[in-house]
C-alpha positions in Angstrom: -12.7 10.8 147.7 -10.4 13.4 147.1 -9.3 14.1 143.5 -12.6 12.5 142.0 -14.1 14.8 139.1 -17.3 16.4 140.8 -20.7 15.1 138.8 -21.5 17.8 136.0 -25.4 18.2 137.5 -24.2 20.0 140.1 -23.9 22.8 138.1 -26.6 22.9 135.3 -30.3 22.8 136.5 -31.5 20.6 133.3 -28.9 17.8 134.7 -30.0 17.5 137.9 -33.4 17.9 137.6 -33.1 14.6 135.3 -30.9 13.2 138.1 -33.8 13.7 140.6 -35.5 11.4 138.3 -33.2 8.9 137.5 -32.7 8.3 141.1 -36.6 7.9 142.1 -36.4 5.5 139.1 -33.8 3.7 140.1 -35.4 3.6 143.7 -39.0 2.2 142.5 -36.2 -1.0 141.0 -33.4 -1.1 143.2 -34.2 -2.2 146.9 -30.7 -1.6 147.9 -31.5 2.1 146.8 -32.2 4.5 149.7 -35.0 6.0 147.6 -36.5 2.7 148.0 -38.0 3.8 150.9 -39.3 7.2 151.3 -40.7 9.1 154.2 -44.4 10.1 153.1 -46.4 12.5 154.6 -50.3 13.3 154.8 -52.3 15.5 157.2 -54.3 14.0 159.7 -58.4 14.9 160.5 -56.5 18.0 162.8 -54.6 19.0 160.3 -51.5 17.5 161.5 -48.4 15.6 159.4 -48.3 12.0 159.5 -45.3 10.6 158.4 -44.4 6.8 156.7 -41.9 5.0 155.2 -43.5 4.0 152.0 -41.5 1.4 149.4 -41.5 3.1 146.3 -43.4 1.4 143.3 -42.9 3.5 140.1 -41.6 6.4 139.0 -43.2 8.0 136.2 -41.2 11.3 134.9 -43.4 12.3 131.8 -46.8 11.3 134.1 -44.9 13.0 137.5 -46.3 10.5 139.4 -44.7 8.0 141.8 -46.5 4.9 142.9 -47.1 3.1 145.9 -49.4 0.2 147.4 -51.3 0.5 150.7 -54.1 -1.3 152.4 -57.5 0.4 151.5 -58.3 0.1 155.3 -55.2 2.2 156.6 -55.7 5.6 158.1 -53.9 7.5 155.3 -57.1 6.6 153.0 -59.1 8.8 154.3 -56.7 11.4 155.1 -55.9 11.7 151.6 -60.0 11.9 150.8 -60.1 14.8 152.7 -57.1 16.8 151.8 -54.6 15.2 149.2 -51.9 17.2 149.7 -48.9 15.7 150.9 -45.0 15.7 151.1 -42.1 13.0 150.7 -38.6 12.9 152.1 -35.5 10.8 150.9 -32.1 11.4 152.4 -29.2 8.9 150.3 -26.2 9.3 152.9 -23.8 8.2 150.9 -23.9 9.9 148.4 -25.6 13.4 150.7 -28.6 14.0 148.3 -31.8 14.5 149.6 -35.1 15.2 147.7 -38.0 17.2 149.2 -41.6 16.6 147.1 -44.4 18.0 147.3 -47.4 15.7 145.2 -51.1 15.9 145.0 -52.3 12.9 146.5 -54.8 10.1 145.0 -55.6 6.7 146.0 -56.6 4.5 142.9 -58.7 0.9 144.2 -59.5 -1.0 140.8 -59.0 -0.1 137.1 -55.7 -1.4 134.7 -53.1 0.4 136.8 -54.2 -1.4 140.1 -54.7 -4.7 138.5 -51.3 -4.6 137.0 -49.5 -3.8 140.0 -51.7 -6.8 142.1 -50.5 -9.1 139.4 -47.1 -7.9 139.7 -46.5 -8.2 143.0 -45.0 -10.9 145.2 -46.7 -13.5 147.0 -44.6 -12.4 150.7 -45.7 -9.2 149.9 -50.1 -10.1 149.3 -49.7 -11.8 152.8 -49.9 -8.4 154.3 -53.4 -7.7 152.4 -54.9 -10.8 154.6 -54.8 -9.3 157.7 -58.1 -9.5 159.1 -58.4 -5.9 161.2 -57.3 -2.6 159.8 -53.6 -1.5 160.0 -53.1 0.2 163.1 -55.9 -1.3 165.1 -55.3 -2.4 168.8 -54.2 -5.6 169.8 -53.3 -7.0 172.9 -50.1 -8.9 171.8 -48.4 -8.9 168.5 -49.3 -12.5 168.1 -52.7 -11.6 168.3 -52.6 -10.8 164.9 -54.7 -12.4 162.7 -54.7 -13.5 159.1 -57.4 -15.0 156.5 -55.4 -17.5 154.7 -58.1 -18.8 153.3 -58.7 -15.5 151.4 -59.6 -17.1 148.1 -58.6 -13.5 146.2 -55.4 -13.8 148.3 -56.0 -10.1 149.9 -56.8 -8.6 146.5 -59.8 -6.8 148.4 -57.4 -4.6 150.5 -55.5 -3.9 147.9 -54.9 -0.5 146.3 -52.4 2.5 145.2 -51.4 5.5 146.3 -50.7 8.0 143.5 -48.6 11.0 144.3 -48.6 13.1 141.5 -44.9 15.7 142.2 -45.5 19.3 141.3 -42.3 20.4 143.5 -38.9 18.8 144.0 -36.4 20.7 146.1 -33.0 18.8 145.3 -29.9 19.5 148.2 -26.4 18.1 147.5 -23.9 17.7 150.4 -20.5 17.8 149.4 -16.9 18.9 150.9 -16.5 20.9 147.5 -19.4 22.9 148.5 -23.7 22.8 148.9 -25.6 23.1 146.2 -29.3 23.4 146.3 -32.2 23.9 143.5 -36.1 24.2 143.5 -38.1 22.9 140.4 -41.6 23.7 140.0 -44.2 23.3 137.1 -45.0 26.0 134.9 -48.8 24.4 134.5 -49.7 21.7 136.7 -52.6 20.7 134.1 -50.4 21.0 130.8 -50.0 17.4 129.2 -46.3 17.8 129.0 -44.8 18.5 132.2 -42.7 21.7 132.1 -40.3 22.7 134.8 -38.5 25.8 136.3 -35.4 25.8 137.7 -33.9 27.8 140.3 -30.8 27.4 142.2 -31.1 28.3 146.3 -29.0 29.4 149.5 -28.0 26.0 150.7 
């Protein structure tokens, strides 16, 4: 709206760089949050992009990571064996930010982080872990779908995460008062402490 005071990290790299975070946080809590639902990509066997819309789990600033769950029998499991590099989109309309990522890819299946995010996930959501074939296999009519309701670990065996570990963000802001656009990228992708540079770009 016109006359409203423009947000100050659209002028100071260390403000929105912590504004690219805040919002993936608020997307891994907030389902009404259009980064919620990012667009994921891998490369397939051909060395092509395949692209998702993954709910967002966690975001982890200090670790870099963001977290998602999948089903250990999808496609993208193997994809990210063989090269686990891979991208991620979000576009917020509303308020014209989008983020560009690009991650290092790792799919976690058991261990303290998988188990606590089985345990904390909802029982509409586990349903999805019971299907019987992989996702993406062939059927021949969509209620030819078939579930094991009887699963007595309620789908837990299908269960993993998908670990994308950020060592890019490319932040664009659409506004009347004029673009703005910024690259970060880590100084050492193996230092403990993530540390970030800053530079602003052409929109």
């Amino acid at each position: 709206m016109t006359g409203e005071p423009l947000p100050a990290f659209r002028d100071d790299l260390e403000l929105t760089l912590a504004e690219c975070w805040r919002l993936l946080q608020e997307g891994a809590t907030s389902r009404h949050s259009a980064f919620h639902v990012p667009t994921v990509a891998t490369l397939d066997e051909h060395g092509q992009p395949e692209l998702r819309t993954m709910v967002l789990r966690a975001a982890e600033p200090e670790r870099r990571l963001l977290r998602f769950h999948t089903d250990r029998r999808s496609a993208k499991i193997a994809q990210v064996a063989r090269r686990p590099s891979g991208a991620i989109h979000i576009y917020d309309k509303p308020s014209g930010i989008q983020l560009r990522l690009a991650a290092s890819l790792s799919i976690e299946m058991d261990g303290d982080e998988v188990e606590a995010a089985w345990a904390a996930s909802r029982s509409f959501s586990r349903i999805c872990y019971r299907v019987t074939e992989a996702p993406g296999a062939e059927v021949e009519h969509p209620d030819a779908v078939a579930f094991d309701h009887g699963a007595a670990d309620e789908g837990r065996g299908q269960f993993c995460i998908l670990l994308a570990r950020i060592h890019r963000i490319e932040w664009l802001h659409l506004a009347h008062a004029g673009h703005r656009r910024a690259v970060f990228e880590l100084n050492d992708e193996d230092a403990a402490v993530a540390e970030w540079t800053g530079r602003w770009l052409v929109p």
